[in-house]
C-alpha positions as CSV (number, residue, x, y, z in Angstrom):
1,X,-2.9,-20.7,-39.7
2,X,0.5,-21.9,-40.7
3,X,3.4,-21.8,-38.0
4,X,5.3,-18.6,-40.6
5,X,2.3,-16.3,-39.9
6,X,2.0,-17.2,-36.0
7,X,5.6,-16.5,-35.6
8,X,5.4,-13.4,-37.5
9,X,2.7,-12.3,-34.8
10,X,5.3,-13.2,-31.8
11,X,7.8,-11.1,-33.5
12,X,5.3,-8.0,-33.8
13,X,4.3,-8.6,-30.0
14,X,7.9,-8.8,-29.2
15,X,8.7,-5.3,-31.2
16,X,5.7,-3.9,-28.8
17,X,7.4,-5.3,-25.6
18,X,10.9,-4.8,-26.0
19,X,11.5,-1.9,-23.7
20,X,11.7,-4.9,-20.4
21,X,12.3,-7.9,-22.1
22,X,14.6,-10.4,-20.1
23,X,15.3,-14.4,-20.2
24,X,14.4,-16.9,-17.5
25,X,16.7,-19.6,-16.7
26,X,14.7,-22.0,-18.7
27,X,15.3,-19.7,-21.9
28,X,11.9,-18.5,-22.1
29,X,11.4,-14.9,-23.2
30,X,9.8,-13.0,-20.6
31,X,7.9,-10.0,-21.7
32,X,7.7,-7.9,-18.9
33,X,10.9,-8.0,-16.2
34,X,10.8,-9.7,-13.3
35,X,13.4,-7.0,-12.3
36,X,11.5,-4.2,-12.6
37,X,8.3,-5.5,-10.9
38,X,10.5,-4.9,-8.0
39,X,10.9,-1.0,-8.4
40,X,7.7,-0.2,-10.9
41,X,3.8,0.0,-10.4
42,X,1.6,-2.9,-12.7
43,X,0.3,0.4,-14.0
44,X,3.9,1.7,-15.4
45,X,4.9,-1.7,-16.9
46,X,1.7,-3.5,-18.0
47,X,-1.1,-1.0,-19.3
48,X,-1.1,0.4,-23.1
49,X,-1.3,4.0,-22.5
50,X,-2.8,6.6,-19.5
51,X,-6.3,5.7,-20.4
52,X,-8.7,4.6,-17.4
53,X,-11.5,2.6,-18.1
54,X,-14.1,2.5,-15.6
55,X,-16.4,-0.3,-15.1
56,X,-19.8,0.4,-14.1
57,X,-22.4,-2.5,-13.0
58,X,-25.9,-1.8,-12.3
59,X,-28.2,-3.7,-10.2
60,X,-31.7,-2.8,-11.8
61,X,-35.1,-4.0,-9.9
62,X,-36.7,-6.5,-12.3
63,X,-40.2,-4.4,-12.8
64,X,-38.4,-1.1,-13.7
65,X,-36.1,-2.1,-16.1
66,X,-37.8,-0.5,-19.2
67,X,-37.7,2.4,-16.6
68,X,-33.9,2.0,-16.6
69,X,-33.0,1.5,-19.5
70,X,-34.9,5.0,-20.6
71,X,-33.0,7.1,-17.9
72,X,-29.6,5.5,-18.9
73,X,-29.8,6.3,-22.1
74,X,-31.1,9.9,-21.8
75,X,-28.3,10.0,-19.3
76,X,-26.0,8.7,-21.6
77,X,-27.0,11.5,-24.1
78,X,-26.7,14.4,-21.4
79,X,-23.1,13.2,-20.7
80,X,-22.5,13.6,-24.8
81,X,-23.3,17.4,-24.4
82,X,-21.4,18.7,-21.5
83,X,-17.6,18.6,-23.0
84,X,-16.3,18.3,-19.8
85,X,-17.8,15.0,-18.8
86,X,-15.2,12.9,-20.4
87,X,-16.1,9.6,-19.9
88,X,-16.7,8.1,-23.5
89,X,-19.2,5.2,-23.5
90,X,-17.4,2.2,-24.8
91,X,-20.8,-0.3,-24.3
92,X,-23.4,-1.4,-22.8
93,X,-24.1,-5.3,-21.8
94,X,-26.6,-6.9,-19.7
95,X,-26.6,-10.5,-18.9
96,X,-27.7,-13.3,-21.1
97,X,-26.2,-16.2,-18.5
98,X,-23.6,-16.8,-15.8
99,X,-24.8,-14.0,-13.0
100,X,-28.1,-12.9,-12.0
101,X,-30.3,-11.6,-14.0
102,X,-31.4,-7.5,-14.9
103,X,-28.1,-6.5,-14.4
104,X,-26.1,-3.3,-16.7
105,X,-22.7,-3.3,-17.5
106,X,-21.0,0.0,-18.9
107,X,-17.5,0.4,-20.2
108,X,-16.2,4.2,-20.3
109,X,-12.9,5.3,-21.7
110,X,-10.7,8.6,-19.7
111,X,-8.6,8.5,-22.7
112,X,-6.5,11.4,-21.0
113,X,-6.7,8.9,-17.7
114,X,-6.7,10.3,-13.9
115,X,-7.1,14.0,-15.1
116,X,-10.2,13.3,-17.1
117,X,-11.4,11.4,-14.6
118,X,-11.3,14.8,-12.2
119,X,-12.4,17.2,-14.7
120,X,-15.7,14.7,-14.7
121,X,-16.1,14.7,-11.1
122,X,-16.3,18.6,-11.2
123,X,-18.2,18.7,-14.5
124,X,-21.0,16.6,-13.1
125,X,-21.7,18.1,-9.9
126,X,-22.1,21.5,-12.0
127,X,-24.2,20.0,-14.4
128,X,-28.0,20.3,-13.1
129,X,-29.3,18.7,-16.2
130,X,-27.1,15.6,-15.8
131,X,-28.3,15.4,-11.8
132,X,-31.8,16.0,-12.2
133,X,-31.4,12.9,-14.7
134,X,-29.8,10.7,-12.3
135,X,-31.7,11.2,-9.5
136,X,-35.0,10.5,-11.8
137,X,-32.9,6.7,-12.6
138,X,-31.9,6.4,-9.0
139,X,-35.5,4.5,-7.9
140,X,-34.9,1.8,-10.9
141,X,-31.9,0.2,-9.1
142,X,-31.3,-1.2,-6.1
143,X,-27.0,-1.2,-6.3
144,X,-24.2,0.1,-8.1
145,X,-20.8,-0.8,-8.4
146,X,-17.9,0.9,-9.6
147,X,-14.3,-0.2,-10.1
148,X,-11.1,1.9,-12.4
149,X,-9.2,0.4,-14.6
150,X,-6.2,0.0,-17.1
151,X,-5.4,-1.7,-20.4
152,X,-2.9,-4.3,-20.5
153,X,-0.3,-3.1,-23.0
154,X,-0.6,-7.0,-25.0
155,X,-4.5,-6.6,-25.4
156,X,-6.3,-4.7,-28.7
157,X,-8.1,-1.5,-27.5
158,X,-11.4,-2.1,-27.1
159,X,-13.5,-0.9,-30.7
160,X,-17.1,-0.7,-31.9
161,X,-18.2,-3.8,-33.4
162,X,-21.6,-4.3,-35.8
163,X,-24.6,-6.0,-34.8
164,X,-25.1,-9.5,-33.5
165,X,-22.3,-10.4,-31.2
166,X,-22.5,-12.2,-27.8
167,X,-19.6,-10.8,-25.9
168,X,-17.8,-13.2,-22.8
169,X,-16.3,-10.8,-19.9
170,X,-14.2,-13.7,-18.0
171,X,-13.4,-12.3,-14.2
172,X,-9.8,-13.6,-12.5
173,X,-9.0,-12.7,-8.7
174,X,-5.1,-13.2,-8.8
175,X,-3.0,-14.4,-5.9
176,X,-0.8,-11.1,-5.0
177,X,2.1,-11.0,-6.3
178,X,1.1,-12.9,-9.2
179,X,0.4,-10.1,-11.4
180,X,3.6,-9.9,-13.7
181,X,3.7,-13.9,-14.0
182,X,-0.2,-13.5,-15.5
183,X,0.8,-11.1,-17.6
184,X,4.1,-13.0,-19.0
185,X,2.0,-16.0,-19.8
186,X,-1.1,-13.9,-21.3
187,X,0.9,-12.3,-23.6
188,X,1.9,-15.3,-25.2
189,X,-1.9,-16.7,-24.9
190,X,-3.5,-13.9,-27.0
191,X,-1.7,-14.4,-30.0
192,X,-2.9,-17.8,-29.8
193,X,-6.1,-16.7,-29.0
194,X,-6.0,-13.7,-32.2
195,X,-4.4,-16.5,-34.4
196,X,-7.9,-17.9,-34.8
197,X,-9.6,-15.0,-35.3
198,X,-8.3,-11.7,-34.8
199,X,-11.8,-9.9,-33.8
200,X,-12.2,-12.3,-30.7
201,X,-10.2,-10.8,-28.4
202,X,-12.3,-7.5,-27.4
203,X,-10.7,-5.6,-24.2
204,X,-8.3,-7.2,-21.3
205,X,-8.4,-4.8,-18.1
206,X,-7.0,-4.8,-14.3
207,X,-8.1,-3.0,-11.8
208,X,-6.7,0.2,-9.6
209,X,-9.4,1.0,-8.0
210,X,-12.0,-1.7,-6.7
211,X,-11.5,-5.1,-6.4
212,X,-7.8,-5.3,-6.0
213,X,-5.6,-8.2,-8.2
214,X,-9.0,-8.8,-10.3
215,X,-8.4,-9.4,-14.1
216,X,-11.2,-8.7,-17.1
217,X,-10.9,-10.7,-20.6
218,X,-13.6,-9.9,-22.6
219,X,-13.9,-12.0,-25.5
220,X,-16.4,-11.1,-28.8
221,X,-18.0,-13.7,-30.9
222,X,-20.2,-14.1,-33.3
223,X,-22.7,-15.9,-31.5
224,X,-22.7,-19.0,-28.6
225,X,-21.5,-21.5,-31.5
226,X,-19.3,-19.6,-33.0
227,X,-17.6,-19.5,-29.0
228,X,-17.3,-22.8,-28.8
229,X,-15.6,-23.4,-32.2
230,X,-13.5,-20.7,-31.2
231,X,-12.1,-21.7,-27.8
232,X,-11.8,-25.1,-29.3
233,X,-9.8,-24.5,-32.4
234,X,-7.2,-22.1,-29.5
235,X,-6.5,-25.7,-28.3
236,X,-4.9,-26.8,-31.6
237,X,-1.7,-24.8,-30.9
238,X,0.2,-27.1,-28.4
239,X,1.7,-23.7,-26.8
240,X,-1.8,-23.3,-25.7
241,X,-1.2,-26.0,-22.9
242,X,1.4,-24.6,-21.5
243,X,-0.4,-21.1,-21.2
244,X,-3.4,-22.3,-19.4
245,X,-0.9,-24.7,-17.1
246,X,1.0,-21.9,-16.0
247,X,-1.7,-19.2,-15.5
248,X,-4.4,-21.6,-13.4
249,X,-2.0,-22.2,-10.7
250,X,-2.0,-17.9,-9.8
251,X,-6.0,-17.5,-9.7
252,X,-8.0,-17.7,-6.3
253,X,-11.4,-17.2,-8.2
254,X,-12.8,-17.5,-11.6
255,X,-16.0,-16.6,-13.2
256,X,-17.3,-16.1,-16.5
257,X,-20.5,-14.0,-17.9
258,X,-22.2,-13.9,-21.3
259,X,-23.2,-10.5,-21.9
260,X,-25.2,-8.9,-25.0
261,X,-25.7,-5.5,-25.8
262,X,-28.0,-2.6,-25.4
263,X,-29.7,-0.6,-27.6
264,X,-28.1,2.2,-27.0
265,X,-24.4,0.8,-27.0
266,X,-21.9,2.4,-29.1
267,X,-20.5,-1.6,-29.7
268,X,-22.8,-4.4,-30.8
C-alpha cells in the first residue's frame, strides 16, 4: 500500500477523533487528551457509542460437550423470541490453541448499552421457557465467567463474517493509569494493522465490569497462514516499531487464544 493511501487513512481517523485532539511536547498528535483523562471516565472518551458488549466464557466438562453445545444453541434461539432479552449474539468461539481445551466463548451486543442490559435482567427471570432451558445446560459446565464491556471508538464494530476464518482474541492486563497512553498508541497501530488488510481487525473491547484494566483485540484471518503473513507484512511499516515500543512497556500480562467458531454463530 503506497504511503498516499496510508495517510489518507490517518486523516479519516483523525476526522473521527477530533473532538480531544491535543499535541505532546515531542509534536506527536495525541488522539485522545491527556487533559481530559483527568476529569472524564475511559468510558466517555475512548468507546464508539453506548453499546455494552458482554463477554461470556464457558467452562464445559469434556464428556458433555455435545450436550452443551445443544442447550446453547436452543438457548440461543429462546433468547431470539422474547423481545425483551436484548442481548444480540455477536459469536460463538471455542478454542483451537493457547487455553485449555472445551471452553465457549460468546460475544453479545446491548446496542442501547446499560438499559438493555436491565430490561434483560427482568426479561429473563420472567421468562420460564428461557429458565427451564438453562437449568437443563447447567450440568454440562463446570464454570462460567462473565465480564461487560465497551468498544474503543478507533476499532471497526464487530460484523458477521463468511465461513472459514480462525479468529485471534489477544488478552492485555494494563498497568492503571495506563489506559489513555494504550489507547493513543493503538489508534495509530490499527491503521497499520487495516492497511494490510482491512477485514483483520475484528472487535477491540475494555472492560467495566470484570477484570478491571484488561484489553480484547480480536483479530480475523483467513486461516493460521494467512496470520502469520499478516502480522508479518504489519512490520513493513517502520511506524509499526514505534507502536509496539511504546505500548509493551504499560502491560503487566499478555496472552493470546486461537478461537474458531460454532455452528451456531452468527460470525464465521
Amino acid at each position: 500500500m503506497s504511503s498516499l493511501t496510508l495517510k489518507s487513512l490517518f486523516k479519516s481517523s483523525l476526522t473521527v477523533a477530533s473532538r480531544s485532539l491535543t499535541t505532546t511536547s515531542h509534536n506527536n498528535a495525541w488522539f485522545f487528551s491527556k487533559d481530559k483523562e483527568k476529569s472524564s471516565g475511559h468510558s466517555t472518551l475512548l468507546s464508539k457509542d453506548q453499546s455494552v458488549y458482554e463477554m461470556v466464557t464457558d467452562t464445559v466438562i469434556p464428556k458433555e460437550w455435545d450436550s452443551y453445545l445443544q442447550h446453547k444453541k436452543k438457548l440461543v434461539e429462546c433468547a431470539s423470541s422474547n423481545a425483551d432479552i436484548r442481548g444480540q449474539l455477536v459469536g460463538s468461539w471455542t478454542i483451537v490453541t493457547g487455553d485449555a481445551a472445551f471452553k465457549a466463548f460468546h460475544l453479545y451486543k446491548y446496542e442501547q448499552g446499560w438499559t438493555d442490559i436491565d430490561t434483560t435482567r427482568a426479561a429473563i427471570k420472567q421468562d420460564s421457557d428461557y429458565q427451564a432451558l438453562h437449568r437443563a445446560g447447567l450440568p454440562d459446565i463446570s464454570e462460567q465467567f462473565s465480564e461487560l464491556t465497551k468498544a474503543f471508538s478507533f476499532w471497526p464494530s464487530p460484523d458477521q463474517r463468511e465461513g472459514g476464518n480462525v479468529y485471534d482474541i489477544r488478552t492485555y492486563s494494563l498497568k492503571p493509569g495506563s489506559m489513555y497512553d494504550w489507547s493513543n498508541y493503538w489508534a495509530r497501530g490499527i491503521q497499520y494493522r487495516s492497511a494490510v488488510r482491512p477485514d483483520v481487525p475484528y472487535a477491540g473491547l475494555f472492560t467495566q465490569l470484570g477484570e478491571l484494566h484488561t484489553i480484547y483485540h480480536i483479530w480475523c484471518y483467513k486461516s493460521m497462514a494467512d496470520r502469520k503473513a499478516c502480522r508479518e507484512a504489519t512490520w513493513h511499516y517502520p511506524e509499526w516499531n514505534d507502536v509496539v515500543a511504546n505500548t509493551v512497556p504499560l502491560v503487566k500480562t499478555m496472552k493470546t487464544r486461537i478461537l474458531e467458531p460454532l455452528d451456531f454463530s452468527p460470525t464465521q
